[in-house]
N, C-alpha and C positions, 0 to 999 in steps of 0.2 A: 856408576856410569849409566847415562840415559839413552835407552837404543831409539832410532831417528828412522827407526824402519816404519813407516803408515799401517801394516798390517799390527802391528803392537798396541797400536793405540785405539783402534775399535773394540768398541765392547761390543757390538753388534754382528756376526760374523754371516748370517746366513740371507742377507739380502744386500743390494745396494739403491742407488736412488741413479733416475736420469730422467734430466730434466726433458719437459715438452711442453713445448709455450712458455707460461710464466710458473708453471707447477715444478715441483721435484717429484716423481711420482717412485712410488717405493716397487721392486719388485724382488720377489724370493727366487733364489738361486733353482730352487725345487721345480719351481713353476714352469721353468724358461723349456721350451721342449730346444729350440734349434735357432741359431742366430747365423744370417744370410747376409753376402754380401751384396752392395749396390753400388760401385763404384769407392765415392769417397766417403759413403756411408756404410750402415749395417742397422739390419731390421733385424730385432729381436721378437722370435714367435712365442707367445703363451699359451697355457691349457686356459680355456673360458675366457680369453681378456684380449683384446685390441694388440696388436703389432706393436713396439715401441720403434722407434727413429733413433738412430744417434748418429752424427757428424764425428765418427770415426770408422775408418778400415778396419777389418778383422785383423791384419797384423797388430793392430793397437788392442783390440778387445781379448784376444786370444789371453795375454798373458795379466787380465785380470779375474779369468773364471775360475773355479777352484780346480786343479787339473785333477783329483779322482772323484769329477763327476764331469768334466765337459774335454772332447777331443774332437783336434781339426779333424775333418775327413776330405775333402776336395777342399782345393783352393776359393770355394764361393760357402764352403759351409764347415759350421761347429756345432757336433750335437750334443747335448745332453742324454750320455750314457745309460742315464737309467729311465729314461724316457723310448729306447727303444721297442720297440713292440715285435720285430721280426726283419725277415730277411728273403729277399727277390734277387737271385744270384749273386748281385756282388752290391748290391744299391740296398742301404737299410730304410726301413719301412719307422715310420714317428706321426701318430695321430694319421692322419689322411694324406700324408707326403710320402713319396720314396725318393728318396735322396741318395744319389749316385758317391761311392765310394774309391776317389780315384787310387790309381796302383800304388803311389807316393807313398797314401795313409794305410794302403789294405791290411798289412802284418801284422801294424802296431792297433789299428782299431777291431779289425777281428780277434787278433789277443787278448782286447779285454773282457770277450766271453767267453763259455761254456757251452761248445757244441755237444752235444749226444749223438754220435751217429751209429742210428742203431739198423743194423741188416736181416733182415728176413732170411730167414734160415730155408734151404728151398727141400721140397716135400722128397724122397725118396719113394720113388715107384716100385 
């Protein structure tokens, strides 16, 4: 039996292509730090590389990123987990952005690390 599911059939797994202008321009899953929405669009940010465009909503983009590396966090933003760098109360920190984490995503996106919270022990006089 031939399974008819699209993910089966690439042999290429860790990038995809979108087009802008007349190009197909290739980008790695790796690369993506954070993809913004713009109404009926969505800009995808890169490490070292131009903004890409694409004439879809993040409702549409959402459920083509690979989900243990990319999670919605506000309804304007999807980041790339492993591109996080830190944290400013409740807003994550990714290259030079801080990007607000609304209460919706907070559980399930602070979940996916590993706090240390470590306490100072206080001196005895």
């Amino acid at each position: 039996m031939k399974e008819t599911n699209d993910q089966s059939q690439r042999l290429v797994g860790d990038c995809f292509f979108v087009r802008q202008g007349e190009r197909m321009e290739k980008c790695f899953y790796s690369e993506v730090l954070y993809v913004e929405a713009s109404g009926c669009y969505s800009y995808i940010y890169r490490r070292d590389k131009p903004r890409l465009s694409i004439a879809y909503p993040l409702l549409v983009v959402e459920p083509w990123l690979p989900r243990d590396m990319f999670r919605r966090i506000h309804r304007s933003y999807i980041v790339n987990l492993r591109e996080v760098e830190g944290f400013i109360g409740k807003a994550i920190c990714i290259a030079d952005r801080v990007l607000p984490v609304s209460p919706l995503y907070r559980e399930e996106v602070f979940g996916c690390f590993l706090f240390w919270e470590l306490k100072r022990k206080k001196k005895v006089q």
